[in-house]
C-alpha positions as CSV (number, residue, x, y, z in Angstrom):
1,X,-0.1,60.2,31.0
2,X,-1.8,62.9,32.9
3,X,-5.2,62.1,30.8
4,X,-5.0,58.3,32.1
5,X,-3.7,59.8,35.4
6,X,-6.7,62.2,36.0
7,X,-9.2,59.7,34.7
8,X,-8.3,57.0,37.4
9,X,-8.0,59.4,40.1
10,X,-11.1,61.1,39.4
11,X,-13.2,57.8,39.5
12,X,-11.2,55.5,42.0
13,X,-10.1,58.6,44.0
14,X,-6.5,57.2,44.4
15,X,-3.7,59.1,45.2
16,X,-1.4,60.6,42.4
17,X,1.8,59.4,43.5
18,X,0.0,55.9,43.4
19,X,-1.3,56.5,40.1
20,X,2.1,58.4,38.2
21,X,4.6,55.5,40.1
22,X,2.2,52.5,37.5
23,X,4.0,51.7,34.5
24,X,2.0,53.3,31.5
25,X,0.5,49.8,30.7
26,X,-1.5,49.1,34.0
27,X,-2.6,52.6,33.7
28,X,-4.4,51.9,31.1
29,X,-5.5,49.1,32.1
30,X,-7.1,50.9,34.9
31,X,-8.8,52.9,32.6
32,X,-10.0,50.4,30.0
33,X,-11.7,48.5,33.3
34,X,-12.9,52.2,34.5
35,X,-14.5,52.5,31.0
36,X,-15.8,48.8,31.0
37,X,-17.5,49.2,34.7
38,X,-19.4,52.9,33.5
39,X,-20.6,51.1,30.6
40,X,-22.0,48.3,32.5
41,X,-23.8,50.6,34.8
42,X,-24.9,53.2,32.2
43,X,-26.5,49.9,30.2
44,X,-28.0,48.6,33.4
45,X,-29.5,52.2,34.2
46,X,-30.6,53.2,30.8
47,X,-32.8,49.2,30.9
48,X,-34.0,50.3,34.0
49,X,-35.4,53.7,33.7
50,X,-37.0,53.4,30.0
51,X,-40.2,54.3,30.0
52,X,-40.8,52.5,26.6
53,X,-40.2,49.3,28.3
54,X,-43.8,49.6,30.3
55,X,-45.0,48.9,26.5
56,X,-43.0,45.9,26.2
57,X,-41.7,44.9,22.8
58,X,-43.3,44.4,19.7
């Protein structure tokens, strides 16, 4: 609980009475769409600053 707790709060910034008063499945729901939205920007950061991709694919 405090993991999921701690993970929301550090990337949403909500407040913990918020976060502890969710049943334990929308916290981790929370989390698993935390998790889904780094990934997406991680993937679309990592495209964008590869220097390999000045060489194009072969």
């Amino acid at each position: 609980m405090y993991e999921e707790a701690g993970f929301i709060a550090y990337y949403f910034h909500w407040d913990h009475d918020d976060i502890m008063n969710m049943e334990h499945g929308e916290r981790r729901r929370w989390c698993d769409e935390i998790s889904r939205i780094n990934r997406k920007m991680n993937d679309d950061t990592d495209k964008a600053h590869n220097v390999f991709d000045v060489f194009g694919k072969r």
